[in-house]
N, C-alpha and C positions, 0 to 999 in steps of 0.2 A: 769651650764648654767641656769642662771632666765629667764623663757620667758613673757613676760608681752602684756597684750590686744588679747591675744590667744586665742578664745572659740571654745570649739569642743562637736555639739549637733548633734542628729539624729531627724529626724523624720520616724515614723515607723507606718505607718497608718494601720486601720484593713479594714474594707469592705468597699470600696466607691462606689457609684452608678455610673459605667461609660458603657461603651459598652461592656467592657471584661466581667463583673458582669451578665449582661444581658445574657451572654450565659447560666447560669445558669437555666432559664425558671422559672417553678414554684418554684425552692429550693429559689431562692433570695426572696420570702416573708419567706420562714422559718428560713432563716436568720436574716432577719431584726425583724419578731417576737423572734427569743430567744437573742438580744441582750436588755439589759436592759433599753434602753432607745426605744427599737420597731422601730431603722429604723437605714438605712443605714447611711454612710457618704457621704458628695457631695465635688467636686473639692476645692469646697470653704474654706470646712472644713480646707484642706491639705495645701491649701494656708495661712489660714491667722496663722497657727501654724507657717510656716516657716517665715512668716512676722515678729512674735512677737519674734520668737528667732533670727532673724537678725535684729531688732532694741533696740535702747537703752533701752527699759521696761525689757529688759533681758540682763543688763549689766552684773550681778552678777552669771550668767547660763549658767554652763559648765560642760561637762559631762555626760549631759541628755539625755534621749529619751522620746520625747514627742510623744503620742499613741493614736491622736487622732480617737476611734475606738466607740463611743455610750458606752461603757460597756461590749463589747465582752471580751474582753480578761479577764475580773473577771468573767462571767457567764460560760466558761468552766473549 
């Protein structure tokens, strides 16, 4: 069976700054300092990833998990 025009991506975001984050208190600046880019991620971030792998600039992209997380996940 060929399936044709079929992409199957994730997005798998790391810390974003929403109200759940917030409970966190002081630890969420020590989060956002050990992530190599020094801050969180915002809604926006998560959106416009989903954006780009549901329009045509990601015809060819499939299979992927895109991690928009600052550089957390290579600093632990």
């Amino acid at each position: 069976m060929v399936t044709q025009g079929v992409r199957v991506n994730a997005v798998a975001p790391g810390w974003i700054d929403t109200a759940l984050v917030d409970a966190l208190g002081d630890l969420k600046a020590i989060v956002a300092f050990q992530t190599p880019m020094s801050r969180l991620g915002d809604t926006d971030d998560i959106a416009w990833a989903a954006v780009y792998l549901a329009s045509d600039k990601a015809k060819v992209v499939t299979g992927q998990v895109l991690s928009p997380n600052a550089g957390w996940y290579m600093s632990q």
